[in-house]
Biotite code that builds the C-alpha atoms (Angstrom):
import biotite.structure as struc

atoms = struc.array([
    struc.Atom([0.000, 0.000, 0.000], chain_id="A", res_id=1, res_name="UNK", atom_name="CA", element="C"),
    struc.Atom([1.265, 3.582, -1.071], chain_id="A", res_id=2, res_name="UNK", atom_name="CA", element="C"),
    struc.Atom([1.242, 6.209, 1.634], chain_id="A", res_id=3, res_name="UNK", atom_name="CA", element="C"),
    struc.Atom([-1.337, 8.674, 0.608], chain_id="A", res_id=4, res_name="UNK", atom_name="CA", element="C"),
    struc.Atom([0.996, 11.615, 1.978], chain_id="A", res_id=5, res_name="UNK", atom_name="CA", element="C"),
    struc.Atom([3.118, 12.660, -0.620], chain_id="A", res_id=6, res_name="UNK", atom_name="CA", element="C"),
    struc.Atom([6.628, 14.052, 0.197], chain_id="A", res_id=7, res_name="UNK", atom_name="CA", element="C"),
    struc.Atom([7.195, 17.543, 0.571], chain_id="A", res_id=8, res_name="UNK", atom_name="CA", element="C"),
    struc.Atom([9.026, 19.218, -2.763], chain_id="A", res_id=9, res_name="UNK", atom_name="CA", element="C"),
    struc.Atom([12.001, 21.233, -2.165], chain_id="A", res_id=10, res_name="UNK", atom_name="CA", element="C"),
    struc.Atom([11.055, 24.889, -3.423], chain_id="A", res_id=11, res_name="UNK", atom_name="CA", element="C"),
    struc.Atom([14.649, 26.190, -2.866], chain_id="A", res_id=12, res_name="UNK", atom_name="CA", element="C"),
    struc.Atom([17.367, 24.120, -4.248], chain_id="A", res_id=13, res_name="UNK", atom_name="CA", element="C"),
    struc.Atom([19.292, 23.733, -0.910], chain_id="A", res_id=14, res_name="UNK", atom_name="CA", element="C"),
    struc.Atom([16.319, 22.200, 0.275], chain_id="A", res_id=15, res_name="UNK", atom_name="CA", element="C"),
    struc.Atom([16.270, 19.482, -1.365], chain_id="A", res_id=16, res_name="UNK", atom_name="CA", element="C"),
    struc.Atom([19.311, 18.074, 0.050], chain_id="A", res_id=17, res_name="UNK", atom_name="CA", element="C"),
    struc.Atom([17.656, 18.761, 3.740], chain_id="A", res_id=18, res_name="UNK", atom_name="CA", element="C"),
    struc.Atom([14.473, 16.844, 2.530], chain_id="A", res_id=19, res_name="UNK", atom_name="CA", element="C"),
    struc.Atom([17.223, 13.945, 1.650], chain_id="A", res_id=20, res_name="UNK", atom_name="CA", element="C"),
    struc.Atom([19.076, 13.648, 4.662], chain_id="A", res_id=21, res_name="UNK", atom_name="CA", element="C"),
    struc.Atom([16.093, 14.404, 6.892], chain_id="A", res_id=22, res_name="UNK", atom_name="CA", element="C"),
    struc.Atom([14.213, 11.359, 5.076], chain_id="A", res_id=23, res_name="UNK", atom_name="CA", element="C"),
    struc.Atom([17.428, 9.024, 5.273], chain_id="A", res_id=24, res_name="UNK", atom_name="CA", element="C"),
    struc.Atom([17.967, 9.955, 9.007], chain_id="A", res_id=25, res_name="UNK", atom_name="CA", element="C"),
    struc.Atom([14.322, 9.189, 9.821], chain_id="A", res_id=26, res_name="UNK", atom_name="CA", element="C"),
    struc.Atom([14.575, 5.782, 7.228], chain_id="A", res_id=27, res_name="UNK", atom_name="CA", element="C"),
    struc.Atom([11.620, 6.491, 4.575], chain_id="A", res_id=28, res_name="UNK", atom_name="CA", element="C"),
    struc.Atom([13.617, 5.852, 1.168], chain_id="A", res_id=29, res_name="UNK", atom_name="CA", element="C"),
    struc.Atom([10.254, 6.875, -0.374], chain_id="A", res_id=30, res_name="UNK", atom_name="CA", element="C"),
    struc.Atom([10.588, 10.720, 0.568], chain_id="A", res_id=31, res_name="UNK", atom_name="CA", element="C"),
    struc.Atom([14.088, 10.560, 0.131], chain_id="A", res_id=32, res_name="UNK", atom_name="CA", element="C"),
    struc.Atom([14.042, 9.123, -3.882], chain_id="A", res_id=33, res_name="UNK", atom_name="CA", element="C"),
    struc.Atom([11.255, 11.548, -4.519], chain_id="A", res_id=34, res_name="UNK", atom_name="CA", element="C"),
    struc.Atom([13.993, 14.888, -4.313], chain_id="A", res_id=35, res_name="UNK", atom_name="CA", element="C"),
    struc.Atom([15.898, 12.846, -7.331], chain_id="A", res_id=36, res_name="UNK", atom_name="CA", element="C"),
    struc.Atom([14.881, 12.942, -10.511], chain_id="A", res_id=37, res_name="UNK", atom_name="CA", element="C"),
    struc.Atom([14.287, 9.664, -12.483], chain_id="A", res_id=38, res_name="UNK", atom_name="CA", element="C"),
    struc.Atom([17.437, 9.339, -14.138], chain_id="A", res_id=39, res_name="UNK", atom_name="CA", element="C"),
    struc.Atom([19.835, 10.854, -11.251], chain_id="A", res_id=40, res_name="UNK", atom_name="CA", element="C"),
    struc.Atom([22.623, 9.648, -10.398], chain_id="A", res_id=41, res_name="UNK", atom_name="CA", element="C"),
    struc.Atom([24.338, 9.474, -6.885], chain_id="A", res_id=42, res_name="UNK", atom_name="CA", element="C"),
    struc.Atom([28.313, 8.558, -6.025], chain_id="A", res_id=43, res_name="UNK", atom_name="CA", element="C"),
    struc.Atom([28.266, 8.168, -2.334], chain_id="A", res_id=44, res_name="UNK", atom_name="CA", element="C"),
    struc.Atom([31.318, 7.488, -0.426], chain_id="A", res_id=45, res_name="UNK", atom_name="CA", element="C"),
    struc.Atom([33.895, 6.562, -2.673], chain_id="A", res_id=46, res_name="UNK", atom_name="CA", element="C"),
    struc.Atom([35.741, 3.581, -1.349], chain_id="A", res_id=47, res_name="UNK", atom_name="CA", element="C"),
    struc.Atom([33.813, 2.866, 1.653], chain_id="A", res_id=48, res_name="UNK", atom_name="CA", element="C"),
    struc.Atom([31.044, -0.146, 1.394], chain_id="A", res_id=49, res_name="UNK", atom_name="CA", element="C"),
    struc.Atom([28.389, 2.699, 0.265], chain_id="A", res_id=50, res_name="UNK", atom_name="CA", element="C"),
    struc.Atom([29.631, 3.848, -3.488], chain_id="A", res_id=51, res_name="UNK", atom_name="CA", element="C"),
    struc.Atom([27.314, 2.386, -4.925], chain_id="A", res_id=52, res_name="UNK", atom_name="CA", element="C"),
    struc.Atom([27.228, 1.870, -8.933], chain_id="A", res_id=53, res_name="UNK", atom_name="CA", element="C"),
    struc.Atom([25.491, 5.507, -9.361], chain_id="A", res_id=54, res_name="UNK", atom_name="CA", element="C"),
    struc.Atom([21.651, 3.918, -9.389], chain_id="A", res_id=55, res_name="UNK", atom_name="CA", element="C"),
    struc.Atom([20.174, 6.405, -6.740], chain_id="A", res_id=56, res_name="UNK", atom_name="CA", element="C"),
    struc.Atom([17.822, 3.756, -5.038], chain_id="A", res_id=57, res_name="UNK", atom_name="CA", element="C"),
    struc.Atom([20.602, 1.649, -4.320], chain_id="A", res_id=58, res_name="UNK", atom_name="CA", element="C"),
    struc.Atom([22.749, 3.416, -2.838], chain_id="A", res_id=59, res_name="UNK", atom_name="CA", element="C"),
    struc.Atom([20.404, 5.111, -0.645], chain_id="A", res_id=60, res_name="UNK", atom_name="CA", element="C"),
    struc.Atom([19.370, 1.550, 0.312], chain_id="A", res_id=61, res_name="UNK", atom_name="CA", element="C"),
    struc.Atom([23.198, 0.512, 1.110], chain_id="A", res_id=62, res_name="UNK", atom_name="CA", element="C"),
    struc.Atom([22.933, 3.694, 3.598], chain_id="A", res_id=63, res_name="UNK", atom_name="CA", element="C"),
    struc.Atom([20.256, 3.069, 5.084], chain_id="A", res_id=64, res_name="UNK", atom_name="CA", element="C"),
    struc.Atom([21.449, -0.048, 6.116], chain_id="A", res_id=65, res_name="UNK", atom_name="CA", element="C"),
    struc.Atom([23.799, 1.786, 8.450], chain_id="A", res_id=66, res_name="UNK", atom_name="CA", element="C"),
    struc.Atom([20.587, 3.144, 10.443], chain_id="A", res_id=67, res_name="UNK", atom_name="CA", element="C"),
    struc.Atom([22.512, 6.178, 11.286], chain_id="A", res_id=68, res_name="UNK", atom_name="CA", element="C"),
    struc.Atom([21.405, 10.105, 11.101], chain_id="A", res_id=69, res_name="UNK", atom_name="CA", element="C"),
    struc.Atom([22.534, 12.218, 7.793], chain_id="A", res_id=70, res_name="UNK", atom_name="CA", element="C"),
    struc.Atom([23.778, 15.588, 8.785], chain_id="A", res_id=71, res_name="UNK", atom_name="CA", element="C"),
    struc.Atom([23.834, 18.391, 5.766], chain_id="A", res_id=72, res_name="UNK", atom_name="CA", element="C"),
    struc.Atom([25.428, 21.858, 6.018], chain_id="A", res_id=73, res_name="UNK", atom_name="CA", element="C"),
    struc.Atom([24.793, 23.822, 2.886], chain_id="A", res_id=74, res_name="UNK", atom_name="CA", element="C"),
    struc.Atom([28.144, 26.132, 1.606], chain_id="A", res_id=75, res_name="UNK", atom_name="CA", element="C"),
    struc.Atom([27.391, 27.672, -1.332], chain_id="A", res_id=76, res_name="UNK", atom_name="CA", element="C"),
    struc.Atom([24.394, 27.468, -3.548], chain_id="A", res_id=77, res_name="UNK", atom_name="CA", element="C"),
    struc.Atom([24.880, 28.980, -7.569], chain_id="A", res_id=78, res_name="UNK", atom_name="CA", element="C"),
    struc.Atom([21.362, 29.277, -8.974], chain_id="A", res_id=79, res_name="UNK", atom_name="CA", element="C"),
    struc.Atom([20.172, 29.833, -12.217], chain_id="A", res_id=80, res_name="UNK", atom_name="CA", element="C"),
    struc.Atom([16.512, 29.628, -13.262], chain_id="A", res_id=81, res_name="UNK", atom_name="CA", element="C"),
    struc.Atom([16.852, 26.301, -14.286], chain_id="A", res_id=82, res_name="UNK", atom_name="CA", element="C"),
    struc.Atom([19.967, 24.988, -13.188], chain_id="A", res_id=83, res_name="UNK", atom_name="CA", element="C"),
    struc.Atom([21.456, 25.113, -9.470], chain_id="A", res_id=84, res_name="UNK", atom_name="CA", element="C"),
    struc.Atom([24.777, 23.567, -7.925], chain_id="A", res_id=85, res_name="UNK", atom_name="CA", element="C"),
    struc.Atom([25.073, 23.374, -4.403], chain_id="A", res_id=86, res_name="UNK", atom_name="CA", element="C"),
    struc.Atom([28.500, 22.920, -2.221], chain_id="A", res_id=87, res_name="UNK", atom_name="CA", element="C"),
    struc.Atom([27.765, 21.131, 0.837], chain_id="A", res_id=88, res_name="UNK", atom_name="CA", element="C"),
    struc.Atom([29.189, 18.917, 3.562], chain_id="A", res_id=89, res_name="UNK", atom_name="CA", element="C"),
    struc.Atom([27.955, 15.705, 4.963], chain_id="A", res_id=90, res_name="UNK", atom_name="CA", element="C"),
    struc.Atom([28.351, 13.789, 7.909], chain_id="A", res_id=91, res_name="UNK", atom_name="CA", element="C"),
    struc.Atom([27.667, 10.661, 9.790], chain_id="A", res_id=92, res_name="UNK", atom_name="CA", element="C"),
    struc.Atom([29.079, 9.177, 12.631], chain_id="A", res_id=93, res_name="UNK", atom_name="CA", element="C"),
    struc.Atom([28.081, 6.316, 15.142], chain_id="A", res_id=94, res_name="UNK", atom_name="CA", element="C"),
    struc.Atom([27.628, 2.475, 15.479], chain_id="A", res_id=95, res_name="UNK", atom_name="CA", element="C"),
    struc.Atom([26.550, 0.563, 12.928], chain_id="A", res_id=96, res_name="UNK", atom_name="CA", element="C"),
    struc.Atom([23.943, -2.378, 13.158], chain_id="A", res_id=97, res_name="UNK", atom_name="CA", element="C"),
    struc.Atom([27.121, -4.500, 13.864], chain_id="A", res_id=98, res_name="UNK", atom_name="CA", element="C"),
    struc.Atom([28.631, -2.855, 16.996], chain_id="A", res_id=99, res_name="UNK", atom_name="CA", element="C"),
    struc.Atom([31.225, -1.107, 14.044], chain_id="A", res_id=100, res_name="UNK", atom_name="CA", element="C"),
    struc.Atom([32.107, 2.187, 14.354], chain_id="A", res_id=101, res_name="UNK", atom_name="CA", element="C"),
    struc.Atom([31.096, 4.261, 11.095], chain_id="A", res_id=102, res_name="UNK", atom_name="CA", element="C"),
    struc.Atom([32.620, 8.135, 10.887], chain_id="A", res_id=103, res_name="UNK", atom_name="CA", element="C"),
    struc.Atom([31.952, 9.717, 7.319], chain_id="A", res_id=104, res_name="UNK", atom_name="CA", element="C"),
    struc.Atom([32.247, 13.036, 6.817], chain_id="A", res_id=105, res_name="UNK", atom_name="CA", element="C"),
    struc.Atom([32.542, 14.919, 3.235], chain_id="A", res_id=106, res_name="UNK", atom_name="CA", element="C"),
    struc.Atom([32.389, 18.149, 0.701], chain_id="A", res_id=107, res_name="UNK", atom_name="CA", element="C"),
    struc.Atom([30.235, 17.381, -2.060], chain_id="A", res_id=108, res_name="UNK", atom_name="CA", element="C"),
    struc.Atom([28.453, 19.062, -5.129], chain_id="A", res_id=109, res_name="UNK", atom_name="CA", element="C"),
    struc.Atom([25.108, 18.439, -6.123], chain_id="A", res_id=110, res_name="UNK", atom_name="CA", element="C"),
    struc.Atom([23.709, 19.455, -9.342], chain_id="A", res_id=111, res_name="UNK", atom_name="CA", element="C"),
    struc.Atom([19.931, 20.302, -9.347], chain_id="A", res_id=112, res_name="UNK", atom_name="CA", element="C"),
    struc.Atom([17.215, 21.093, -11.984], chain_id="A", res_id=113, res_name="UNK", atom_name="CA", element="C"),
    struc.Atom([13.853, 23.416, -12.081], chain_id="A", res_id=114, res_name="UNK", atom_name="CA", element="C"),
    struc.Atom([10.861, 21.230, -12.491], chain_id="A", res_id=115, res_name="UNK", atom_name="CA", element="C"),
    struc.Atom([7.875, 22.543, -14.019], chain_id="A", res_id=116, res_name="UNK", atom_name="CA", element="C"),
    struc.Atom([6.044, 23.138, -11.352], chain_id="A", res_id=117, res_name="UNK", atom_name="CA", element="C"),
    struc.Atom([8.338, 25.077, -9.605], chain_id="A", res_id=118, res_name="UNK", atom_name="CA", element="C"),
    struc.Atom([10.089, 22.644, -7.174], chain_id="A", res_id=119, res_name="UNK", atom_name="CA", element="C"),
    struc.Atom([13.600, 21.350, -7.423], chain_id="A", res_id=120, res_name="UNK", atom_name="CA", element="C"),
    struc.Atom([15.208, 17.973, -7.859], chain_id="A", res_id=121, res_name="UNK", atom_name="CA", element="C"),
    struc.Atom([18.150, 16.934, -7.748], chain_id="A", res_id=122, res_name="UNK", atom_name="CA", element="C"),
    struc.Atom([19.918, 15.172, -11.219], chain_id="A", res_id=123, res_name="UNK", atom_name="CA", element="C"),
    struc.Atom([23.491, 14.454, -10.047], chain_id="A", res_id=124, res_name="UNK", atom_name="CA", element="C"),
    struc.Atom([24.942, 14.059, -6.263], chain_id="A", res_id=125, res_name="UNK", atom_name="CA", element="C"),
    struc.Atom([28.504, 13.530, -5.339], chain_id="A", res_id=126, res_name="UNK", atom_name="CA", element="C"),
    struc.Atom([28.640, 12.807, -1.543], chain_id="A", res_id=127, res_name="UNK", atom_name="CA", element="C"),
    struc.Atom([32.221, 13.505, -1.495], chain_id="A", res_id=128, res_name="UNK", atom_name="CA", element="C"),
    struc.Atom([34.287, 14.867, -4.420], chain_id="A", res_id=129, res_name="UNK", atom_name="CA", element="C"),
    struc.Atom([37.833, 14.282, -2.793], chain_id="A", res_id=130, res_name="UNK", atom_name="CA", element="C"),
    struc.Atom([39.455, 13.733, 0.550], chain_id="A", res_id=131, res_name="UNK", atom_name="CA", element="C"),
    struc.Atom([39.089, 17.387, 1.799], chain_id="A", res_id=132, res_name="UNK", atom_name="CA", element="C"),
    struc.Atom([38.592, 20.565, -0.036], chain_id="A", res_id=133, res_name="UNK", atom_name="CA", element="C"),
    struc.Atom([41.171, 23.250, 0.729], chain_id="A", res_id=134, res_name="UNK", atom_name="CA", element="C"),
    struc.Atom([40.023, 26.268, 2.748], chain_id="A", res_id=135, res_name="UNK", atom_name="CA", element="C"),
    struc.Atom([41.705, 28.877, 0.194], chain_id="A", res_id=136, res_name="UNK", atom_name="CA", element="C"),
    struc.Atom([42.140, 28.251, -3.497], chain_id="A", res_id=137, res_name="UNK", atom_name="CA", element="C"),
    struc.Atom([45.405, 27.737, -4.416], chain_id="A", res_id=138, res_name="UNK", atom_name="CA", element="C"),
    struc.Atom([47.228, 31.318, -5.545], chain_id="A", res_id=139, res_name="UNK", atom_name="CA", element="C"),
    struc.Atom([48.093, 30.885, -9.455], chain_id="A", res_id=140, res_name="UNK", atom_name="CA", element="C"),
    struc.Atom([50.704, 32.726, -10.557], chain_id="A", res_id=141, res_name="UNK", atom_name="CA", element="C"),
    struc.Atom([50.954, 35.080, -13.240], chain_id="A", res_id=142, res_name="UNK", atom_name="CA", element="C"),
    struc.Atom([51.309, 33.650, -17.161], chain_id="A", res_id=143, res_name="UNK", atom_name="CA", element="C"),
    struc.Atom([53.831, 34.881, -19.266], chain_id="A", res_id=144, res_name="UNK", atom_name="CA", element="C"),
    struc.Atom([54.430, 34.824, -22.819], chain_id="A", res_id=145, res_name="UNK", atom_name="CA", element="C"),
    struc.Atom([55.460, 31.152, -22.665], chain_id="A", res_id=146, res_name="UNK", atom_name="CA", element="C"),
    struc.Atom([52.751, 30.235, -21.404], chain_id="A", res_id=147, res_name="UNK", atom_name="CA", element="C"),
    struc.Atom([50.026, 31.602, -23.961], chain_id="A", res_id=148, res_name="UNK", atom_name="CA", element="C"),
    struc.Atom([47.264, 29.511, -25.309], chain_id="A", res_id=149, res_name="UNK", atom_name="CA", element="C"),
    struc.Atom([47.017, 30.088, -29.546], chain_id="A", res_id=150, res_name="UNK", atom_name="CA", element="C"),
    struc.Atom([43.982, 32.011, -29.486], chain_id="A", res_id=151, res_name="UNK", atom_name="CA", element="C"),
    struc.Atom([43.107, 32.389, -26.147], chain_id="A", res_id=152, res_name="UNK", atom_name="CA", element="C"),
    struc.Atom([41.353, 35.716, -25.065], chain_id="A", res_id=153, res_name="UNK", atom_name="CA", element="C"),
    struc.Atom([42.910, 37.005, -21.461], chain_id="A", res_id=154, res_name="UNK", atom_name="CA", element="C"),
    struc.Atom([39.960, 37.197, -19.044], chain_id="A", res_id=155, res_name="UNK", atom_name="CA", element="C"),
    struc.Atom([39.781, 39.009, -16.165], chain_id="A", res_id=156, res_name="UNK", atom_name="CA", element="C"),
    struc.Atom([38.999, 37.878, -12.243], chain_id="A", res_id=157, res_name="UNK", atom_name="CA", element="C"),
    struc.Atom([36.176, 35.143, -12.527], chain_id="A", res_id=158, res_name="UNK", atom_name="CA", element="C"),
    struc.Atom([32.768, 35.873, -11.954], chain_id="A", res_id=159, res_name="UNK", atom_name="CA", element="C"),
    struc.Atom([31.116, 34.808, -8.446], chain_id="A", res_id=160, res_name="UNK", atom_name="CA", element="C"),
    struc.Atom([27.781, 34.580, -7.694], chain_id="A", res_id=161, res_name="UNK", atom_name="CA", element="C"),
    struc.Atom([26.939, 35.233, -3.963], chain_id="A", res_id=162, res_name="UNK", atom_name="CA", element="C"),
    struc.Atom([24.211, 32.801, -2.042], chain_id="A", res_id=163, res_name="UNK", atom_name="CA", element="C"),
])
């Protein structure tokens, strides 16, 4: 039987990933699917027993297993009107089912889409793009001659869009 409540839809981007890790921590895999769009995919925790193959219902099942609470902290969100990547971290830490310690914690970038009735969904989720993200962007230093690109316009600073 179907529960006749349907999840809530995430009407800010950032939300979306709250609705997720709010349904995984309370263990409805229903409510946490329905912020993905059909064809998402999902890399959890690369090399830990929940990477998954990128099919977003198992993965979230392999997680679920642990039983343990999801904690999200949004970092950035870059929003268009119908694109939106969000920067966050996120973390888990307890026992598993098995008496086995389980500490995860990661920076990861999720890539979300506008749906036509004006909610948000996420299409691609990367629990963890790389061991840790450095604090500061590395300083690059100045190009010279050498090291022109045929072609190549020079730019100026990039362009960053504030949350």
């Amino acid at each position: 039987m179907s529960d006749p409540i349907k999840p809530p839809a995430a009407r800010r981007p950032e939300e979306a990933l709250e609705l997720v890790s709010q349904a995984l921590s309370d263990g409805d895999l229903e409510a946490a699917l329905a912020q993905y769009e059909k064809t998402a995919l999902l890399a959890c925790w690369p090399g830990t027993d929940i990477d998954g193959d990128g099919d977003v219902r198992d993965v979230l099942t392999e997680f679920m297993a642990l039983r343990l609470p999801l904690a999200v902290r949004i970092v950035i969100v870059l929003e268009s009107p119908e694109l939106a990547l969000v920067v966050c971290e996120r973390r888990v830490a307890g026992v598993d089912q098995d008496g086995k310690r389980v500490r995860l914690t990661g920076h990861g970038s999720v890539m979300l889409r506008s749906q036509p009735d004006a909610s948000w969904r996420i299409a691609a989720d990367v629990w963890q793009v790389g061991p840790e993200v450095p604090p500061v962007p590395p300083e690059i230093p100045p190009g010279t001659r050498a090291d022109a690109v045929p072609d190549e316009v020079p730019g100026g600073q990039p362009h960053h869009l504030k949350p």
